[in-house]
N, C-alpha and C positions, 0 to 999 in steps of 0.2 A: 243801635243807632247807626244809622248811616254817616260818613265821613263825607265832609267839606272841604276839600283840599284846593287849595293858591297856590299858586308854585309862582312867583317871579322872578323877573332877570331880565340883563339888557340882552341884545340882541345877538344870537349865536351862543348863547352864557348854558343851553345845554337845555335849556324848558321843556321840552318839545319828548326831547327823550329820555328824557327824566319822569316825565309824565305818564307818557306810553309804556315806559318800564313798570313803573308802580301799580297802574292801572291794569294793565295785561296780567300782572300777575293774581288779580282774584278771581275769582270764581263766578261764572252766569254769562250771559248776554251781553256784548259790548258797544256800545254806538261812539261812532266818532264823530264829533259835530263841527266841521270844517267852516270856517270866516271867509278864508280870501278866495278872491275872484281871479281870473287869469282875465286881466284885463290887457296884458301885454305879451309878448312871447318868454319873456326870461321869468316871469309871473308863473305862467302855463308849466313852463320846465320844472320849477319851483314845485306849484303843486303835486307832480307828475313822480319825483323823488318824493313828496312824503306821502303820498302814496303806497310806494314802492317798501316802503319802508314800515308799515303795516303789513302784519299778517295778515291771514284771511279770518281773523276768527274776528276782528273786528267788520259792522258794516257804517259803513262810512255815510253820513248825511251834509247835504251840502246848504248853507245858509245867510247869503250876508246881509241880513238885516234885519228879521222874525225870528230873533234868535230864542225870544221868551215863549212863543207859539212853539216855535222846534223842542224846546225842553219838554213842555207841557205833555207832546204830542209821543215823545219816543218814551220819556221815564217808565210809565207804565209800564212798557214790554220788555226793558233794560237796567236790571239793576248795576251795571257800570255804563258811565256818560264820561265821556274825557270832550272835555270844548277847548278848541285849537283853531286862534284865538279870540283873545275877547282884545287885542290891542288892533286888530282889524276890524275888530267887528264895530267897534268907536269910529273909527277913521270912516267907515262906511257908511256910515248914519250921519255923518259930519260933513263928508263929500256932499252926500243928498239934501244936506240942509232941514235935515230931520227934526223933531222934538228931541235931543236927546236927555231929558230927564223926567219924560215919559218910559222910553226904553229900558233907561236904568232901573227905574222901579220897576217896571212889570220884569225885567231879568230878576231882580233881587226876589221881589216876589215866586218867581218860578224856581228858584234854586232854594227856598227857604220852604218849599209847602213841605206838608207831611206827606210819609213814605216814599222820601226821596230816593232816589239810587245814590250807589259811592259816587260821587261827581269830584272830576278833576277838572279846575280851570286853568288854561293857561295866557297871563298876559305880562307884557313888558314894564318895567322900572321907569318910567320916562322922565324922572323927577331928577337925576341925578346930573343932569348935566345944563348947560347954557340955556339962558330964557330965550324964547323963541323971538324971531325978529318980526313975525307975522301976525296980526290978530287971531287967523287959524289955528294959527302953529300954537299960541298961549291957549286960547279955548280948546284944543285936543288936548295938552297935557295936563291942566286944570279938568279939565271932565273924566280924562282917563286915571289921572290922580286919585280924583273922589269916590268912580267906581271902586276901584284896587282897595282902598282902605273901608269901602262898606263893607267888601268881599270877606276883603282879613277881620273885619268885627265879626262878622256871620259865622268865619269858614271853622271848622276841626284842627287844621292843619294850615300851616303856611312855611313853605319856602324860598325861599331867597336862593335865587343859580351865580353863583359866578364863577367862570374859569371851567366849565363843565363839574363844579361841584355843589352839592344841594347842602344847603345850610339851613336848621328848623329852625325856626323863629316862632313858631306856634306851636303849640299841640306837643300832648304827654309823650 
């Protein structure tokens, strides 16, 4: 059976390469399914180092917002999937003023079909701090909340980063 892996954390808590470590390490085809947009120049920089920071054995696909179409489309040819993240890929769909719990199901449905690849998701903790001042800002972390805890019912495995250390809270 293929693994379901969640990895979360707040922001810089080590997700990212926590991820790509565990992931890089099996065996097959690897896609990387990239969320954020360089919609600014320190964005661009951003993307540009994790990048960088990718081998070549990974190929990188790029997505913000068909993210359940992108699974759909690459699983087959890739039995490793690392998606990096899904705390962007929220924000994106939220920005645009999207359905988001359209999205969310057709995602849960694309990471739950049969003959899944190992899939690593990786998205942020966003529940642990101050209530948002904004109607947005409470609708992102409420939406991004509910995903995160369908994830963790579905997933194999779940992690918890903090301090660059990965803490299992799921999975044998």
């Amino acid at each position: 059976m293929s693994k379901r892996v969640l990895i979360l954390g707040g922001a810089r808590s080590g997700k990212s390469t926590f991820a790509l470590k565990e992931a890089s390490a099996l065996a097959g085809k690897k896609a990387f399914l990239a969320t954020a947009e360089a919609l600014d120049d320190e964005m661009a920089a951003r993307i540009a180092r994790h990048r960088s920071e990718r081998s070549p054995v990974w190929d990188t696909f790029e997505e913000a917002v068909e993210l359940p179409a992108l699974i759909s489309k690459v699983v087959p040819d890739y039995p490793v999937v690392l998606i990096d993240c899904l705390t962007l890929w929220v924000s994106n769909i939220l920005l645009r003023a999207l359905p988001f719990k359209r999205y969310a199901d057709q995602f849960l449905e694309a990471v739950s079909g049969p003959g899944m690849a190992d899939l690593y998701m990786v998205s942020n903790e966003v529940g642990l701090g101050i209530v948002p001042d904004v109607p947005l800002g409470r609708q992102y972390r409420d939406d991004l909340g509910r995903l995160n805890a369908d994830i963790a019912a579905a997933a194999t495995d779940v992690y918890f980063m903090v301090a660059g250390i990965p803490m299992k809270i799921k999975g044998a």
